[in-house]
C-alpha positions in Angstrom: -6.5 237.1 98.8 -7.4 240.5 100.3 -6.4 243.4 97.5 -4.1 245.9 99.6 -6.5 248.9 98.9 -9.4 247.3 101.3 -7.0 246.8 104.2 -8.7 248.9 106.9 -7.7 249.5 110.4 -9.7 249.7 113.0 -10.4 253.0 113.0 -11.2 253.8 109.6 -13.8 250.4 110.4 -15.2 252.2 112.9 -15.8 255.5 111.1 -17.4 254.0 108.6 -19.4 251.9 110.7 -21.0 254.9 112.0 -21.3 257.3 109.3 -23.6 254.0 107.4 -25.5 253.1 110.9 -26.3 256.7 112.1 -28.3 255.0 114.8 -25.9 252.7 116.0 -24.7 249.3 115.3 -28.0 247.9 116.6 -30.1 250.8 114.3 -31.0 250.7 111.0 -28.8 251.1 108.0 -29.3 254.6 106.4 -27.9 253.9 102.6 -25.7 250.9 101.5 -22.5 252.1 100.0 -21.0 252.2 96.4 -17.6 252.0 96.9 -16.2 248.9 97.8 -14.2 249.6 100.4 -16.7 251.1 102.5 -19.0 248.1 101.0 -17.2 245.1 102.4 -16.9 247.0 105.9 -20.8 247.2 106.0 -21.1 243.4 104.5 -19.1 242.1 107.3 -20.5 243.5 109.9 -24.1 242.6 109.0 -22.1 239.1 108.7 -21.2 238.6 112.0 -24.9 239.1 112.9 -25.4 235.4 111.8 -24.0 231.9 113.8 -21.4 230.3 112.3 -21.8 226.9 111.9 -26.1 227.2 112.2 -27.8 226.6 108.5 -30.6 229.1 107.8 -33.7 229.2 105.7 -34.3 232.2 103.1 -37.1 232.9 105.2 -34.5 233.6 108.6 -32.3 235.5 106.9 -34.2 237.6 105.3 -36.3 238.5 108.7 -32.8 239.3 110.2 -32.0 241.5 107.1 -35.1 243.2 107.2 -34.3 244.7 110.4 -31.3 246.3 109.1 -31.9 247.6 105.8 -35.5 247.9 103.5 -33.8 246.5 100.4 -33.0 243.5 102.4 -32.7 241.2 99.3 -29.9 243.3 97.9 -27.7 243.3 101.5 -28.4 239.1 100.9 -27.4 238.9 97.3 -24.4 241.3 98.0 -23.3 238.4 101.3 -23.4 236.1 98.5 -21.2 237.9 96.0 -18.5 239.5 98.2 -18.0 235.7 100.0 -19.5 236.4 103.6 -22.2 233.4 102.9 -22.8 230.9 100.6 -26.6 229.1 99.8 -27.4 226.1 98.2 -28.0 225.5 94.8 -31.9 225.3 95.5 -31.7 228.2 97.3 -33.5 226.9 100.6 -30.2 226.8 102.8 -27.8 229.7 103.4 -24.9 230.0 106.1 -22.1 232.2 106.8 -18.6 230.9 105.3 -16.1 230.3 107.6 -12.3 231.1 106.9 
């Protein structure tokens, strides 16, 4: 269950969206956010980046990652915790979760 204070509209996504990826969607991200709003709006775009349905190695999704953000391992761990993608319990197999 969502909490009411990160429903976003579109808009407010969208602002966001660019103020974080100065360069466009396709650019790099310039800072990863604090506040958790603004958080979850980055982690699920950077989610949607990834097949449903397709398994990936550490390896894969961190080479997709890089190219986003340097701290790369902090973007995955933070898809982990918010609930964008789960891993295994080896850690050799990560995927996005679908609703």
């Amino acid at each position: 269950m969502v909490n009411i204070r990160y429903v976003t509209t579109e808009e407010e996504k969208q602002k966001v969206l660019s103020a974080y990826f100065k360069e466009g969607l396709s650019g790099q991200l310039d800072t990863f956010p604090s506040k958790e709003k603004r958080k979850l709006i980055i982690l699920q775009n950077i989610s949607e980046r990834f097949e449903l349905g397709r398994v990936y190695s550490e390896i894969e999704i961190n080479e997709v990652l890089k190219t986003i953000y340097g701290d790369f391992a902090t973007i995955r761990r933070e898809l982990i915790v918010y609930g964008f993608m789960n891993r295994s319990k080896d850690f050799s197999e990560y995927w996005i979760k679908e609703d």
